[in-house]
C-alpha positions in Angstrom: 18.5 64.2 25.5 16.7 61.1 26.3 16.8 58.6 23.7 13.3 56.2 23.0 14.4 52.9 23.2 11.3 51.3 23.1 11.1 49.9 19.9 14.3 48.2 19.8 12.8 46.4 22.8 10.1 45.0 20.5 12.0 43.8 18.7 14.4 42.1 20.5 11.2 40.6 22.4 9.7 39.7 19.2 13.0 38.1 17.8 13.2 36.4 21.1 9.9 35.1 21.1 10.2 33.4 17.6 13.4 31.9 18.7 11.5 29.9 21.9 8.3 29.0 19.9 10.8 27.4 17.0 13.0 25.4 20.4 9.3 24.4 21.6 8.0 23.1 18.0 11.7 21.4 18.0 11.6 19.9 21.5 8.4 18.2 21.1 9.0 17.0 17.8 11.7 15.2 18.8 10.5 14.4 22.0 7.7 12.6 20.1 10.3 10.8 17.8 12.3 9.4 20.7 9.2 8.6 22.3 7.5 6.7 19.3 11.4 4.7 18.9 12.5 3.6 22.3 9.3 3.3 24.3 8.5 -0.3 24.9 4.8 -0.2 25.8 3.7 1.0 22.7 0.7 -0.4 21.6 1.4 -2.4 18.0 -2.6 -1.7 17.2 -4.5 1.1 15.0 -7.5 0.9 16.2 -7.2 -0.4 19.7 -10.6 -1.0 20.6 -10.9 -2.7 24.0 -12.5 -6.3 23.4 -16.3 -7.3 23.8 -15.2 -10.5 23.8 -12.0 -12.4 24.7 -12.2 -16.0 23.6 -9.0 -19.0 24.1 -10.4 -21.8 21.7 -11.9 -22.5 18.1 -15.4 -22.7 19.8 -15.4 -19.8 21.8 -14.3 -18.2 18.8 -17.0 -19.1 16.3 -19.2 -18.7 19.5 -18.1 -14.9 19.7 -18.7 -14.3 15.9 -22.3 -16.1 15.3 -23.9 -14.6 18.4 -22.6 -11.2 17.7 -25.5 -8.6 17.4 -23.6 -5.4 17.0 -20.5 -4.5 15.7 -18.1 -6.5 18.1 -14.3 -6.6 18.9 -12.8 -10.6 19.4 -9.7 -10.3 21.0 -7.9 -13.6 21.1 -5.4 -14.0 24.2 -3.3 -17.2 22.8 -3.0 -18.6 19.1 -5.8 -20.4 18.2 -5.7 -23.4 15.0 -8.9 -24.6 13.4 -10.1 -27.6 12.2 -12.6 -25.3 9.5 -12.7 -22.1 8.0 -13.7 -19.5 10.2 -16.7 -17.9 8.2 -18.3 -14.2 9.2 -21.8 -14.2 7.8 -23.8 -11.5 6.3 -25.0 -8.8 8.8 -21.7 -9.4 11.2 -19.9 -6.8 11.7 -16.5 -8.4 13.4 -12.9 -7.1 14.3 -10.1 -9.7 15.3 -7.4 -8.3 17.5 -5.2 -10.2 20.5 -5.4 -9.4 23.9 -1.2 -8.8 24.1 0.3 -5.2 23.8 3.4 -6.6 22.4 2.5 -9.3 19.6 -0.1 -10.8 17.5 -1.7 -13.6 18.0 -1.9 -16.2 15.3 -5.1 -17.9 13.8 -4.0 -20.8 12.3 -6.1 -23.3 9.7 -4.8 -26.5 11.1 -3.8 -29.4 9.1 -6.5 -32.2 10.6 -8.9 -31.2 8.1 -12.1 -33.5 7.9 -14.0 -32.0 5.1 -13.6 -29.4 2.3 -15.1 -27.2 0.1 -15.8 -27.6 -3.5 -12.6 -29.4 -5.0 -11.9 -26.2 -7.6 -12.3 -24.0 -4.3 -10.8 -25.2 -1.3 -11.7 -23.7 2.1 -10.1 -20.0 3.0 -8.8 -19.9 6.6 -11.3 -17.1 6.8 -14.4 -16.6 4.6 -16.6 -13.3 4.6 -19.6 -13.6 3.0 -21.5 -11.1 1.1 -23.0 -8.6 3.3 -20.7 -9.6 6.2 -17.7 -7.3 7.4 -13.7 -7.9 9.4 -11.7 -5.7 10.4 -7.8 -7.2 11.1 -6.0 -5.0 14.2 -3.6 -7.4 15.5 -3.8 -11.5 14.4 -1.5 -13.3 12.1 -3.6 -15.3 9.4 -1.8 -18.1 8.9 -2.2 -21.9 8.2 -0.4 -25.0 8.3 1.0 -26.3 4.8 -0.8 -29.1 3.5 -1.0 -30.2 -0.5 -4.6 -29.3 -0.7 -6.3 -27.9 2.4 -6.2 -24.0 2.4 -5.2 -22.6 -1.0 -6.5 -18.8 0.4 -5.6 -17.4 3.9 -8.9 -14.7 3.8 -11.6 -15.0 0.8 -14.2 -12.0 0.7 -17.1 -13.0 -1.1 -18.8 -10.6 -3.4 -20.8 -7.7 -1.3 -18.5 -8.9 1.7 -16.1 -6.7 3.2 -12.5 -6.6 4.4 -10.3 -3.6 6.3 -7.1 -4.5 7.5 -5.1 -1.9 9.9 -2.8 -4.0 11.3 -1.6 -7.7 11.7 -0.6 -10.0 8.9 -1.6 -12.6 6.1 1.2 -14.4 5.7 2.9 -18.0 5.8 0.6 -19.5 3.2 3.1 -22.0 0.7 0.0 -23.6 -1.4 -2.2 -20.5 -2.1 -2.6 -16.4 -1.5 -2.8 -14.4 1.0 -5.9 -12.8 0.0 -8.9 -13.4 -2.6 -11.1 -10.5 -3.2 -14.6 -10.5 -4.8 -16.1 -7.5 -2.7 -14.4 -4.7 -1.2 -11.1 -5.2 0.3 -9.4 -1.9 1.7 -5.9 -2.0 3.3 -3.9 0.7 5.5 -0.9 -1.1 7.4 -0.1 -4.6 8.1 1.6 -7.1 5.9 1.0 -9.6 3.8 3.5 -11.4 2.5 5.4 -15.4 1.9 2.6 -16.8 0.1 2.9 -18.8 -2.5 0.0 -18.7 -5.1 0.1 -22.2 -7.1 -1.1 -20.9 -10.6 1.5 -18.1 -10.5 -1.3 -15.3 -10.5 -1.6 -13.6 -7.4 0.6 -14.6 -4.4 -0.5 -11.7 -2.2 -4.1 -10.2 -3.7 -6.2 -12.1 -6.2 -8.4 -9.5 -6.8 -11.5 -10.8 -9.0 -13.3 -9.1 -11.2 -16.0 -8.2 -9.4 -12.8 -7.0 -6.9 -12.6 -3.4 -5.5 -8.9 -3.5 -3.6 -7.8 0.3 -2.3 -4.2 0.4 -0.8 -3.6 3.2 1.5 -0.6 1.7 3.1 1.2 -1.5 4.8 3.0 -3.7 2.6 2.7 -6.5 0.0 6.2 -8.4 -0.2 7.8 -11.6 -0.8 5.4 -13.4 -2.1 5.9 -16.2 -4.7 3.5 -14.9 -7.6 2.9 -11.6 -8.2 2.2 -9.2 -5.0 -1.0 -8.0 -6.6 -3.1 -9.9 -9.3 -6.0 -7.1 -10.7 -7.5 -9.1 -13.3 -10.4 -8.0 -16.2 -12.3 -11.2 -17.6 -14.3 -10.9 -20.7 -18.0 -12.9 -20.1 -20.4 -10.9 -22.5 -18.9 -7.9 -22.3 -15.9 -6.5 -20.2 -15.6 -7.2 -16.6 -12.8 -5.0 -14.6 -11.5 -5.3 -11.1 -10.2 -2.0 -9.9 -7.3 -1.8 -7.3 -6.1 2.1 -6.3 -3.1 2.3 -4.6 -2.7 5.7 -3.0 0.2 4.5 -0.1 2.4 1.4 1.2 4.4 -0.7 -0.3 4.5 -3.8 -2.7 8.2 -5.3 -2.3 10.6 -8.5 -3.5 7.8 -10.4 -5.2 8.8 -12.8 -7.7 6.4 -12.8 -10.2 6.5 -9.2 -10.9 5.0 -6.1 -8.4 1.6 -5.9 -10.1 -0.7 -7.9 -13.2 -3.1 -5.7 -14.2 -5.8 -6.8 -16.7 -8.9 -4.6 -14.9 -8.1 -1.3 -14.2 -5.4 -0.2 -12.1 -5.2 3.6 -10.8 -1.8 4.7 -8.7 -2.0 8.3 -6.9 1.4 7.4 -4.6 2.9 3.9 -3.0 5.9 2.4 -4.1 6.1 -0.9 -6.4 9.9 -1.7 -5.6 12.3 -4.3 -6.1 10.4 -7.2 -7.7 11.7 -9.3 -10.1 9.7 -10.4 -13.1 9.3 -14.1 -13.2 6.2 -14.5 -15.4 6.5 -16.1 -18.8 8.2 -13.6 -20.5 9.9 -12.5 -17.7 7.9 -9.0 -18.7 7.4 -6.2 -16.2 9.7 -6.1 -13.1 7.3 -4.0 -11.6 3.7 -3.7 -13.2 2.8 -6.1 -16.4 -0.2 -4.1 -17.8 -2.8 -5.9 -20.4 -5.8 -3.6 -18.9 -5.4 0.2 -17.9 -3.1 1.3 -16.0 -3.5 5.6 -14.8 -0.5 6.4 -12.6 -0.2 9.7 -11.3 1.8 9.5 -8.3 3.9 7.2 -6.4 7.0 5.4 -7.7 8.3 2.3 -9.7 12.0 2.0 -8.8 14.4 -0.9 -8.3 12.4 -3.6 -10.5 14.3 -6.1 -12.8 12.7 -7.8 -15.5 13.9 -8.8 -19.4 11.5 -6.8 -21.0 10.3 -3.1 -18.9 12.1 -3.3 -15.7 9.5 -0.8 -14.8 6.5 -1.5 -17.0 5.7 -3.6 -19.2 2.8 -2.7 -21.4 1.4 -5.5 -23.5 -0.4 -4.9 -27.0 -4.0 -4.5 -25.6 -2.6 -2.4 -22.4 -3.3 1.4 -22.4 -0.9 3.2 -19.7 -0.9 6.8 -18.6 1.5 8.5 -17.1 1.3 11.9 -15.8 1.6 14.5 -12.9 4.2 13.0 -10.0 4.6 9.4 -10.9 8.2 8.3 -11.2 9.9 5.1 -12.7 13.6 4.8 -12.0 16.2 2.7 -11.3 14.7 -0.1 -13.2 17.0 -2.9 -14.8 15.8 -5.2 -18.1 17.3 -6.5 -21.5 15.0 -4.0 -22.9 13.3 -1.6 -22.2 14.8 -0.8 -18.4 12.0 1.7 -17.6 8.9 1.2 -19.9 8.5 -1.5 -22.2 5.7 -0.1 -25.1 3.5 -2.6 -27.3 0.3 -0.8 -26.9 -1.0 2.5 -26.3 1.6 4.8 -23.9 -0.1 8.4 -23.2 2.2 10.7 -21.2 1.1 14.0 -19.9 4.1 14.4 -17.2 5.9 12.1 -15.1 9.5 11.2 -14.5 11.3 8.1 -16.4 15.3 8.4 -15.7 18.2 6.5 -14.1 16.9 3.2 -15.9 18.9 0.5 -17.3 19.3 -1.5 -20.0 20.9 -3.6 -22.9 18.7 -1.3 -25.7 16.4 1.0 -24.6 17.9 1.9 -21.1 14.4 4.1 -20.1 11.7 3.1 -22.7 11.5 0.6 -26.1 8.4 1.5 -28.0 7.5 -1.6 -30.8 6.7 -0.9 -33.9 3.1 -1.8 -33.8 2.6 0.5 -30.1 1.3 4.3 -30.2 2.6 6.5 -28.0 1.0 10.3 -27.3 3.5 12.4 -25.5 3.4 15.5 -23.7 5.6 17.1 -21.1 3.2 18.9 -18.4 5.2 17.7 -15.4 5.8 21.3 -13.4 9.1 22.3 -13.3 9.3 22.2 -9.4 13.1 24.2 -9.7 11.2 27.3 -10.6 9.1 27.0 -8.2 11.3 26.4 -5.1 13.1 29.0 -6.4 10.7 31.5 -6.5 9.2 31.0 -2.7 13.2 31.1 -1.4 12.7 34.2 -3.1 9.7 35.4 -1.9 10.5 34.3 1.6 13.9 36.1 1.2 11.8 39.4 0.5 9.4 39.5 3.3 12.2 38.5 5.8 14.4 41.1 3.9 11.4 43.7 4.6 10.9 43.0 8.0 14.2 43.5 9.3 14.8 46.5 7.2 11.6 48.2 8.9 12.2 47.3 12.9 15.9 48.6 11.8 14.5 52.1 10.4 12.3 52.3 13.3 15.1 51.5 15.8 17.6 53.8 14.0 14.6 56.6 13.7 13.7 56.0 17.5 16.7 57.0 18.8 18.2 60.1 17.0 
């Protein structure tokens, strides 16, 4: 009798053709990897938009950006210094890039200043004004270091607009990086080694009138605190806002984050800052406004009170959902330090330590609303394994019948 083999065919062909789709998915995954790691002509840029206007000088430069009519690229091709802030009025719509595939191109604010601005503001390196908008692809904002002459690197007026993609801020020893009074969004780049004078902000100083959204890049090293989100009372409550969703803020010495305004965190990492204000309080965020953090991590901080957190007596901090302190060293308090209002609806705090208090110190004068709704993520990996398990069980055991029934 002649036996059917048809169906074992099938499957073979089927297993076979599951096993070459998985070595193609492989292959140019890793094709991709090596690609993106040993390729030396990759282009440093996010947005590499080719240049309307290549300029070699301070006046080209301010040539470029007054004249411009629509939105317009400004590619510098060497460093250029300036003898005044660089200033992008309303209704510009301006991107700064270099003309190099390999490195950025620095725009310096020189130290042969011959005027200034107001002696309580002195000039940025770069001033948007309200209404006016920069995008950084590819410059270093820097400046030479003089007592008095640029105590800002970029200063975005209220209504004004900044989006940095790639590049840095950095290099700035009497002021910070950035002061935000508009709307200041950030997705790669760096800005970092800046050195804010009144200890607030040595990365961001965002105002009140401030709207700072981190998607990614990184805030490090900065002498101050890597972000400043501050809430000022004038007639009523006045908040900055700063979301962080991505990047990461880094081996800043006055603390990760000062939040007085209102501070959301949806993922990022605050890591390895040191708390240097006052108190030495809050290795990684010091919180006297409200603080929502739902994703993202605070690990590695060190502080003497909250290596992680420190909550101050009119701070209200949430935790819930993903977010994840750990690894935090203080005195007291080596995750969360409590003197206000704690709710917690989720969220990780572990592996902290500490003198008293390794993962959180509540005072005796803080309220605290707890309630454990983080998903237990065991059972669930457990249960697709298991599902998986079944269906892959199922399939086998029906081409095997089929086989087995094909050929008797």
């Amino acid at each position: 009798m002649r036996m059917n083999t048809k169906p074992k065919s099938n499957f073979r062909y089927l297993h076979n053709k599951a096993f070459f789709v998985s070595l193609l998915f492989v292959a140019v995954l890793v094709s991709s990897c090596f690609t993106s790691i040993f390729s030396g002509g990759v282009s440093p840029f996010v947005l590499g938009a080719s240049a309307d206007k290549t300029v070699s000088n301070e006046v080209e430069l301010r040539s470029a950006v007054n004249n411009a009519v629509d939105a317009t690229v400004i590619a510098l091709d060497k460093d250029i210094t300036l003898t005044e802030q660089l200033v992008i009025p309303a209704g510009k719509d301006i991107t700064l890039t270099s003309t190099s595939t390999s490195k950025f191109f620095k725009l310096i604010g020189g130290g042969s200043r011959t005027t200034l601005g107001p002696s309580e503001y002195p000039d940025a390196v770069i001033t948007v004004e309200g209404g006016g908008v920069l995008w950084l692809d590819g410059i270093v904002v820097t400046c030479v270091n003089n007592a008095i002459a640029w105590n800002k690197l970029v200063r975005v007026s209220v209504s004004g607009t900044l989006i940095m993609y790639a590049g840095e801020i950095s290099g700035n020893s009497n002021g910070d990086g950035v002061v935000n009074s508009g709307m200041f969004e950030m997705y790669g780049g760096k800005i970092s080694n800046n050195n804010a004078n009144a200890g607030y902000g040595g990365g961001v100083y965002n105002s009140e009138s401030g709207t700072f959204s981190m998607f990614g890049g990184e805030i490090s090293d900065n002498t101050g605190f890597g972000v400043y989100n501050r809430g000022t009372y004038n007639q009523g409550w006045n908040y900055a806002t700063f979301n962080l969703y991505g990047g990461v803020i880094s081996n800043n010495d006055a603390g990760g984050v000062s939040n007085s305004g209102n501070f959301s965190m949806s993922g990022g990492e605050i890591s390895n800052n040191l708390g240097g204000n006052t108190l030495q309080s809050g290795g990684g965020v010091s919180n006297s406004g409200i603080f929502n953090m739902s994703g993202g991590m605070i690990s590695n901080n060190q502080a003497t009170k909250g290596g992680g957190v420190y909550n101050w007596p009119d701070g209200d901090f949430s935790l819930s959902e993903k977010g994840a302190i750990f690894n935090n060293n203080a005195e007291v308090g080596g995750g969360v330090y409590n003197t206000g209002i704690f709710n917690r609806q989720g969220g990780v705090i572990s592996d902290n330590t500490a003198t008293q208090y390794s993962d959180i110190y509540h005072s005796n004068d803080s309220t605290t609303n707890e309630s454990n709704n983080t998903p237990d993520y065991t059972v669930i990996i457990v249960s697709i394994v298991a599902v998986v398990i079944i269906i892959v069980g199922g399939v086998f055991f029906y081409f095997k019948k089929r086989t087995k029934t094909a050929t008797t």
